[in-house]
Backbone as a ProteinNet text record, in pm:
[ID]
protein_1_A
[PRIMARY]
XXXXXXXXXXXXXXXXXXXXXXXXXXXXXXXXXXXXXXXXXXXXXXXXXXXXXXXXXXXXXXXXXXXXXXXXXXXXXXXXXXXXXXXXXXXXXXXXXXXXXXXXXXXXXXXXXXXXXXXXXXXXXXXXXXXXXXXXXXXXXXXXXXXXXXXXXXXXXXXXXX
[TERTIARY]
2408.3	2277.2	2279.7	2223.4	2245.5	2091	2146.7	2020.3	1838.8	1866.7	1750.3	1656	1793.1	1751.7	1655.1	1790.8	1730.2	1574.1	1551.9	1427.9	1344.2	1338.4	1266	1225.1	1322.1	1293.1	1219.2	1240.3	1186.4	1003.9	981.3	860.1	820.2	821.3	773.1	722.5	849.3	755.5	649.4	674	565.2	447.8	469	331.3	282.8	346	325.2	230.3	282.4	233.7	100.2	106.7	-61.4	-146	-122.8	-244.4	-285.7	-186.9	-230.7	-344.7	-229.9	-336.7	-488	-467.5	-638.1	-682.7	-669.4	-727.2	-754.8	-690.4	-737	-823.7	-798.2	-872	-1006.5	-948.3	-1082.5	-995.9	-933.9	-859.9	-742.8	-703.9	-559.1	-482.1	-362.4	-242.7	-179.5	-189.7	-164	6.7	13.4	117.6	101.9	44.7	20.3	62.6	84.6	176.9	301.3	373.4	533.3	551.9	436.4	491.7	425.6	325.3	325.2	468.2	521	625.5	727.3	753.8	843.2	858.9	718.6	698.8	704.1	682.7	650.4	789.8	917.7	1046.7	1086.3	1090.2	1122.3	1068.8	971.2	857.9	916.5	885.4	889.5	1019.7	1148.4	1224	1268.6	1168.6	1160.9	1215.4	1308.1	1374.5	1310.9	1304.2	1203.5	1307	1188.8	1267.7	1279.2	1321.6	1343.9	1231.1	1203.9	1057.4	1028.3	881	825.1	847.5	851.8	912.9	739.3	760	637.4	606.2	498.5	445.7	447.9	589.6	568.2	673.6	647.2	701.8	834.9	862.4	945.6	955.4	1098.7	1116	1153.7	1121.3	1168.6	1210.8	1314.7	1334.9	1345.3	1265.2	1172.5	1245.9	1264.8	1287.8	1422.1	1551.7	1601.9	1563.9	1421.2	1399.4	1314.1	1353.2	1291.9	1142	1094.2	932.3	879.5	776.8	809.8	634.9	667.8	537.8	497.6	377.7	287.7	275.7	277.3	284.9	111	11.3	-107	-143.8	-203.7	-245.5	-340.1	-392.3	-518	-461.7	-544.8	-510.4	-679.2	-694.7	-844.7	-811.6	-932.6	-969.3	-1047.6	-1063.9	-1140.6	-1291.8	-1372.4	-1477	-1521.6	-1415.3	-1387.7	-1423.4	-1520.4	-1564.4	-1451.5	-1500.4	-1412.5	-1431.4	-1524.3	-1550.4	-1447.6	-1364.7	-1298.2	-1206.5	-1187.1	-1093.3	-923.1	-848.2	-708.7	-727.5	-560.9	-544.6	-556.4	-536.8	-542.7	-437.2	-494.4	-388.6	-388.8	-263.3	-289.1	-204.7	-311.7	-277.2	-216.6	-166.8	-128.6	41	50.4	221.5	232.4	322.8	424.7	454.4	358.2	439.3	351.2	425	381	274.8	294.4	175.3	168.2	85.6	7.4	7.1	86.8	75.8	-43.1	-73.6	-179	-169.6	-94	-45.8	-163.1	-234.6	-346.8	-292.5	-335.8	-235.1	-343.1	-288.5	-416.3	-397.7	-500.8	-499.6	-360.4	-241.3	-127.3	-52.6	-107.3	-31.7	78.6	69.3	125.3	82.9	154.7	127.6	44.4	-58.8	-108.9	-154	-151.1	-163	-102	-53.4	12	-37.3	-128	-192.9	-112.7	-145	-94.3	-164.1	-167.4	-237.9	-203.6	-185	-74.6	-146.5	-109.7	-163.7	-244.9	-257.4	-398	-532.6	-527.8	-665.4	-717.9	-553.1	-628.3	-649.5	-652.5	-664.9	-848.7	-849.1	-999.9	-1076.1	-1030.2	-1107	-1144.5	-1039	-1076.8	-1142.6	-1121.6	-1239.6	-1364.3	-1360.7	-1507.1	-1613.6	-1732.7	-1826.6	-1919.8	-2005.2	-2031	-1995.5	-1898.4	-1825.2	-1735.8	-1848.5	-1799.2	-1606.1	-1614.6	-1530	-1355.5	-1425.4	-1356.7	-1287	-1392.6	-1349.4	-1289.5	-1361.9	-1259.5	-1174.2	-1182.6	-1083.7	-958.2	-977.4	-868.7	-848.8	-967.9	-939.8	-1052.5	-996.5	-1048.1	-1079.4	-1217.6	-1205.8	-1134.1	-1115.7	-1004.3	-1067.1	-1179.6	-1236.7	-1237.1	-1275.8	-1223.2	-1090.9	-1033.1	-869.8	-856.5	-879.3	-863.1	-918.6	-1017.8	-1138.9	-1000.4	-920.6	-819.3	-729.9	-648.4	-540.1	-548.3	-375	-351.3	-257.5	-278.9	-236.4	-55.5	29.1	120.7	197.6	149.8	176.2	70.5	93.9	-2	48.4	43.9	86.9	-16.1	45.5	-17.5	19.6	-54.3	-72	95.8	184.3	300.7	395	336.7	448.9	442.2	547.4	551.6	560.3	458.8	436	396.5	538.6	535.2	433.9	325.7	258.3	294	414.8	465.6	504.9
-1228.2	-1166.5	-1064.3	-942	-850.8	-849.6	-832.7	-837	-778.5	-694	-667.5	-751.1	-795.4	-886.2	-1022.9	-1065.4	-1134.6	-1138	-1066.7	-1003.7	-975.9	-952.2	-962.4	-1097.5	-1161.3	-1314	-1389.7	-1359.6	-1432.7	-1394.9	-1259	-1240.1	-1236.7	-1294.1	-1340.6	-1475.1	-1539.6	-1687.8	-1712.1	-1569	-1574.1	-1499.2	-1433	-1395.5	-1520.4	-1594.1	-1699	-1834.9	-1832.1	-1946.7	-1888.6	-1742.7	-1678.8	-1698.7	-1663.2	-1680.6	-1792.1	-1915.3	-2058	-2065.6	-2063.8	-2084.8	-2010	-1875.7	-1827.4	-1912.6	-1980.1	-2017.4	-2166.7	-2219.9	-2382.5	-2344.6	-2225.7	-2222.9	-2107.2	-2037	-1843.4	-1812.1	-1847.6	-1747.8	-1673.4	-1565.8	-1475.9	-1581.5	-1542.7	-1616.5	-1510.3	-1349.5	-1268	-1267.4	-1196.7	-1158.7	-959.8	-965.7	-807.2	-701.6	-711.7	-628.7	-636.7	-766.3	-735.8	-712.7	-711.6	-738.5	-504.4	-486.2	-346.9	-244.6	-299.1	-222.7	-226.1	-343.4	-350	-248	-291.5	-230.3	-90.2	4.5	109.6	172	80.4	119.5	133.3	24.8	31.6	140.1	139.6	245.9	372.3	380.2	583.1	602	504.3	486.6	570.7	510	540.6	395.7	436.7	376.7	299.2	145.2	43.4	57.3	72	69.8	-59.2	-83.1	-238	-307.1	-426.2	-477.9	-451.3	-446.9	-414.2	-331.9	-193.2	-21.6	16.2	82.7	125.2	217	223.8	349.6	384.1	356	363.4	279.6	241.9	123.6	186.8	312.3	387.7	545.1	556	732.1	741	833.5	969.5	1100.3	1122.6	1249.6	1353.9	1441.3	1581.5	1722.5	1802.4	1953	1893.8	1806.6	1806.7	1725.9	1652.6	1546.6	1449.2	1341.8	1191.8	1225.8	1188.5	1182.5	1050.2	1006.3	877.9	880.8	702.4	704.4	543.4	539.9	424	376.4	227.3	149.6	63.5	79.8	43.1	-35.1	-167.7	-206.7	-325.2	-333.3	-413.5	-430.4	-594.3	-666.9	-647.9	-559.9	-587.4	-632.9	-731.9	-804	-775.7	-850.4	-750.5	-815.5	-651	-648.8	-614.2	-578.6	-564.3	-444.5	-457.3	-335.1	-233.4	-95.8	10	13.8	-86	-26.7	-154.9	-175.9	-299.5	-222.3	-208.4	-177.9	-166.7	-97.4	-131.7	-177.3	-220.1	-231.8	-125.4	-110.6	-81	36.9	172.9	257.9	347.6	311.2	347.2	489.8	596.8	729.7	771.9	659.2	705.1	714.2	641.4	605.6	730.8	722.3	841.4	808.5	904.9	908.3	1065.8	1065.7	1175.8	1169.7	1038.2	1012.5	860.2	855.9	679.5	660.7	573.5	527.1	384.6	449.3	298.1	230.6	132.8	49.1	-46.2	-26	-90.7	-216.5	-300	-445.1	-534.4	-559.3	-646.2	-766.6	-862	-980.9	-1075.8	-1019.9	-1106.1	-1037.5	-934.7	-883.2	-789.5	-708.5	-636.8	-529.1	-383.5	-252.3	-204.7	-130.1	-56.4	82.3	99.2	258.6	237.8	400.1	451.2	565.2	545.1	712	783.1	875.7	922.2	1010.9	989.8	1076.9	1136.1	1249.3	1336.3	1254.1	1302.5	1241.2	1322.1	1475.2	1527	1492.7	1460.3	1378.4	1272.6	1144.1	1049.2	1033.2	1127.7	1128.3	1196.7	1294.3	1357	1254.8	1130.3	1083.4	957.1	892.9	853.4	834.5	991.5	1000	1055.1	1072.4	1121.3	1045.9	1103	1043	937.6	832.1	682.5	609.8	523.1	430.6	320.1	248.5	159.2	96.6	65.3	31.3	108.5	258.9	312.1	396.8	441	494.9	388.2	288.7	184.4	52.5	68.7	-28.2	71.8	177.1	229	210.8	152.4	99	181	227.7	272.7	272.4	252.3	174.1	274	137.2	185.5	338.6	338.8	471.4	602.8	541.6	689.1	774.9	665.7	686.2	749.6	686.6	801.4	902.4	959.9	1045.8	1173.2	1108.1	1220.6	1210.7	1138.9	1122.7	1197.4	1195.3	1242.1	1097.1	1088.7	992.6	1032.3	962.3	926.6	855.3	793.6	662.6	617.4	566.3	471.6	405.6	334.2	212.5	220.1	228.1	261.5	140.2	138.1	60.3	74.8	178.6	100.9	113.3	153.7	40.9	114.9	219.9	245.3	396	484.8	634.1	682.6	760.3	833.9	957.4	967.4	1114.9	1211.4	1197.5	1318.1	1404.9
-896.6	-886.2	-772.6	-807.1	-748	-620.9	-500.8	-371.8	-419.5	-545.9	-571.4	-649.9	-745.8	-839.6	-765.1	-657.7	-578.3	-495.2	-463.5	-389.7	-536.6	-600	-734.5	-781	-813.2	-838.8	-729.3	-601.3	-476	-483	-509.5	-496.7	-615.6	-771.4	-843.1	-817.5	-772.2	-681.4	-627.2	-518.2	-404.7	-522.1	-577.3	-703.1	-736.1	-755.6	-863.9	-726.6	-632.2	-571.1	-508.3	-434	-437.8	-501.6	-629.1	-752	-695.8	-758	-769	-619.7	-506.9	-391.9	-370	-449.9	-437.2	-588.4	-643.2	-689.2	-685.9	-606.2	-545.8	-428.1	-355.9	-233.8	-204.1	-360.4	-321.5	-176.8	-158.4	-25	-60.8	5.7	-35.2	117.2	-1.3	76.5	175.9	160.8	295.1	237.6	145.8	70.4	21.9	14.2	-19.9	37.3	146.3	224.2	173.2	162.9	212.1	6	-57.3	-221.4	-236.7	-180.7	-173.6	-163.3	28.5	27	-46.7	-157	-222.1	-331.8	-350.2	-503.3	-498.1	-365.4	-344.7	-326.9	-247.1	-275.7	-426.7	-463.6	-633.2	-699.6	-720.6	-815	-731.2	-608.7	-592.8	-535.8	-519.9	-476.7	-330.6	-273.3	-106.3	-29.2	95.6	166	282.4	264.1	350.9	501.1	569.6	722.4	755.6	870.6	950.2	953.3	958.6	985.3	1126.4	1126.8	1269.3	1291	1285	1274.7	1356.9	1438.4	1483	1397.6	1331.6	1293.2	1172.6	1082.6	954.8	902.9	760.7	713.2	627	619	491	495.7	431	481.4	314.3	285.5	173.4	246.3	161.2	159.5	107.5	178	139.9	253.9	160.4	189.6	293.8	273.5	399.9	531.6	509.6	626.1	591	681.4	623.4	675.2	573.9	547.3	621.7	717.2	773.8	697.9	615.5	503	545	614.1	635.2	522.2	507.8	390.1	391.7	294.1	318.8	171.6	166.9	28.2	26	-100.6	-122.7	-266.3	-283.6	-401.8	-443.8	-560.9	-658.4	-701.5	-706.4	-824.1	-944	-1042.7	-1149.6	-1073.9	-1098.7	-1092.3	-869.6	-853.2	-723.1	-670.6	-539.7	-445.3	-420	-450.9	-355.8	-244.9	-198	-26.4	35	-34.7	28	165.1	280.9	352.6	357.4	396.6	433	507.5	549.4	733.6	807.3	924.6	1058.3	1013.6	1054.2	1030.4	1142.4	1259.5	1419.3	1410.8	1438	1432.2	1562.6	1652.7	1763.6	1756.2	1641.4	1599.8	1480.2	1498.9	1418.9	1237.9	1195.3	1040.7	997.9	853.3	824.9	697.1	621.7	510.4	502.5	466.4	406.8	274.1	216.3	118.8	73.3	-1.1	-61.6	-207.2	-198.8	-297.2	-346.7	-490.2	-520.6	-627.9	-558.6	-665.7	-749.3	-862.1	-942	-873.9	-1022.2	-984.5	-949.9	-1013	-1048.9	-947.1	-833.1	-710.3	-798.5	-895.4	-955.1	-951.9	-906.7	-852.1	-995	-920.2	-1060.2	-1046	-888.3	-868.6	-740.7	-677.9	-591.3	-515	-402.1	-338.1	-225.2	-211.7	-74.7	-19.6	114.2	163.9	326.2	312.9	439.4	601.3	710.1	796	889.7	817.4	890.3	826.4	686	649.4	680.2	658.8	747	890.1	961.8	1118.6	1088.1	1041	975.8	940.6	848.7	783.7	897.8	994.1	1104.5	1217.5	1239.2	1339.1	1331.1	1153.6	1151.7	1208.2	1237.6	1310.3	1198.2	1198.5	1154.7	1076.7	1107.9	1106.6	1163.1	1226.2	1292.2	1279.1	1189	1125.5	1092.6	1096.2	1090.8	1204.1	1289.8	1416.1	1490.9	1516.1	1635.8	1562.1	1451.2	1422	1334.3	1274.6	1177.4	1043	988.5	876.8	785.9	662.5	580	452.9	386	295.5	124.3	-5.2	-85.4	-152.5	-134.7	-226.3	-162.6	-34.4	90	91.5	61.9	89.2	-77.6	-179.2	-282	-244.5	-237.4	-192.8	-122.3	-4.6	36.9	-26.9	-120.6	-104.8	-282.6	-277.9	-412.9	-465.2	-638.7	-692.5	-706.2	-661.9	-719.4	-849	-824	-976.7	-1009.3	-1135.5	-1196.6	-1319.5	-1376.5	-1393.5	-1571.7	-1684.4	-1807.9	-1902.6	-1998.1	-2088.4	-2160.5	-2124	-2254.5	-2099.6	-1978.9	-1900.4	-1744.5	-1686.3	-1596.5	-1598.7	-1549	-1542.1	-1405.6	-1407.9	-1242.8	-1292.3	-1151.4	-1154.9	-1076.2	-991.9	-917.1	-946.2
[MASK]
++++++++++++++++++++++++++++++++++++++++++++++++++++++++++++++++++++++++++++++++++++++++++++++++++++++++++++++++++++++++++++++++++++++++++++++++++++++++++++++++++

């Protein structure tokens, strides 16, 4: 079994034991992150940095230089708010775009945004928003609102929009 394969099979597990636990408990098991950046290597086949990387989670490369791409995601549910938030996206650290990995119910990628890092610094410090000015976090419809779609994820299977 090849390391990907591996890491494939491992986080079908971890798919598989989330569900169950939000559904014995209505709580997320706090998996969505590390099943985003995966999916976001695989799908746009961009290169995962070390864990704990200040600043951004993944580089592509563009025109000749690594692109440094914040890794950001939320699991909807059906029937689920756009005003749901990301995480914390600290504009004081170094990257050059934000990715936002939107995952269904089964933590399976179904869209892919991006958005450069002079909008989301714009969209940051715009003025009311609690939420957004001092914590960094922005919610999922905003972030479409700047960003442009990458992928998305179609009824007969997997369709890049780049």
């Amino acid at each position: 079994m090849t390391t990907d394969e591996e890491v494939l099979s491992i986080l079908a597990k971890a798919k598989r034991l989330a569900q169950r636990y939000r559904a014995l408990t209505g709580k997320p098991l706090g998996i969505t992150g590390e099943v985003a950046e995966y999916e976001a290597a695989r799908i746009l086949g961009i290169t995962l940095t070390a864990a704990r990387n200040a600043g951004f989670d993944a580089v592509e490369k563009r025109n000749g230089r690594n692109w440094k791409l914040q890794i950001k995601s939320r699991c909807l549910l059906i029937g689920a708010s756009l005003g749901q938030r990301l995480g914390r996206i600290d504009i004081a650290k170094p990257f050059d775009s934000v990715l936002m990995v939107l995952l269904d119910e089964n933590f399976d990628a179904t869209e892919i945004y991006e958005a450069k890092r002079g909008p989301v610094i714009a969209a940051l410090i715009a003025p009311g928003s609690k939420a957004r000015n001092e914590r960094g976090a922005l919610s999922v419809s905003k972030f479409k609102a700047i960003a442009k779609l990458r992928w998305r994820r179609n009824s007969n299977g997997l369709s890049p929009t780049r």
